[in-house]
C-alpha positions as CSV (number, residue, x, y, z in Angstrom):
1,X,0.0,0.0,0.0
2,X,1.1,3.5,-1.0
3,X,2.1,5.8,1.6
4,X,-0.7,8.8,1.7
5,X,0.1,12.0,-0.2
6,X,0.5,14.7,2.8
7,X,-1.6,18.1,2.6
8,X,0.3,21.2,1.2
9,X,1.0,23.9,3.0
10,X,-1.9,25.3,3.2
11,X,-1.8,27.0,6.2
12,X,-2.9,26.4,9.8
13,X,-6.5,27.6,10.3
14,X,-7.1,25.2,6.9
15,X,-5.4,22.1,8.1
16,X,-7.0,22.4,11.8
17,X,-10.4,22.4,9.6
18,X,-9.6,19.8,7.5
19,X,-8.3,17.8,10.5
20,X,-11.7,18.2,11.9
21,X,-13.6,17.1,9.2
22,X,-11.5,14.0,9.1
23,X,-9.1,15.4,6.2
24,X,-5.5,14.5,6.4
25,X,-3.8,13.6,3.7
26,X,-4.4,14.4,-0.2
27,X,-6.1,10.9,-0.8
28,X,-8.8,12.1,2.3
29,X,-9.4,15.6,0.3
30,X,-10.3,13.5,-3.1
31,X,-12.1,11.3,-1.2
32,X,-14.5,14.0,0.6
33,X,-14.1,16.6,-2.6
34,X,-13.0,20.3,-2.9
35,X,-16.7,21.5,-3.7
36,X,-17.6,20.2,0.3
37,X,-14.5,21.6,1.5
38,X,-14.5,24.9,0.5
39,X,-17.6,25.2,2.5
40,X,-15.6,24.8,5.7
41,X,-15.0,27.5,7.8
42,X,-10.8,27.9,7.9
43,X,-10.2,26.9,4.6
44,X,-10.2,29.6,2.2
45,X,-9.8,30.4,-1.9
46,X,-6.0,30.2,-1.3
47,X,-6.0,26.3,0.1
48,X,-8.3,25.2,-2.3
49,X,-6.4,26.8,-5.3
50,X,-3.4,24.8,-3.2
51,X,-5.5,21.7,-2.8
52,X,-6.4,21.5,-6.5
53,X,-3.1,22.3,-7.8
54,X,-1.3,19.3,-5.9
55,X,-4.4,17.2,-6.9
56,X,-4.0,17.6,-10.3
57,X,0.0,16.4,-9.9
């Protein structure tokens, strides 16, 4: 089994949100999907423009 892809740096405020909603890795953040992450409160345009970009690597 692969090794998870780790979360940019994104920030703080975004990662403590993510880590809430369960969100810690790359493979998490596909899983779940940008479009119901954005909607958390911490995570701003800038991580999801961050988000997207390493998703798309």
């Amino acid at each position: 089994m692969d090794a998870p892809r780790p979360l940019p740096a994104i920030g703080a405020p975004a990662v403590r949100a993510l880590a809430a909603a369960g969100v810690r890795s790359l493979d998490d953040a596909e899983g779940v999907g940008l479009d119901h992450l954005e909607a958390l409160h911490g995570v701003g345009p800038k991580a999801i423009r961050l988000l997207r970009a390493a998703l798309e690597q």
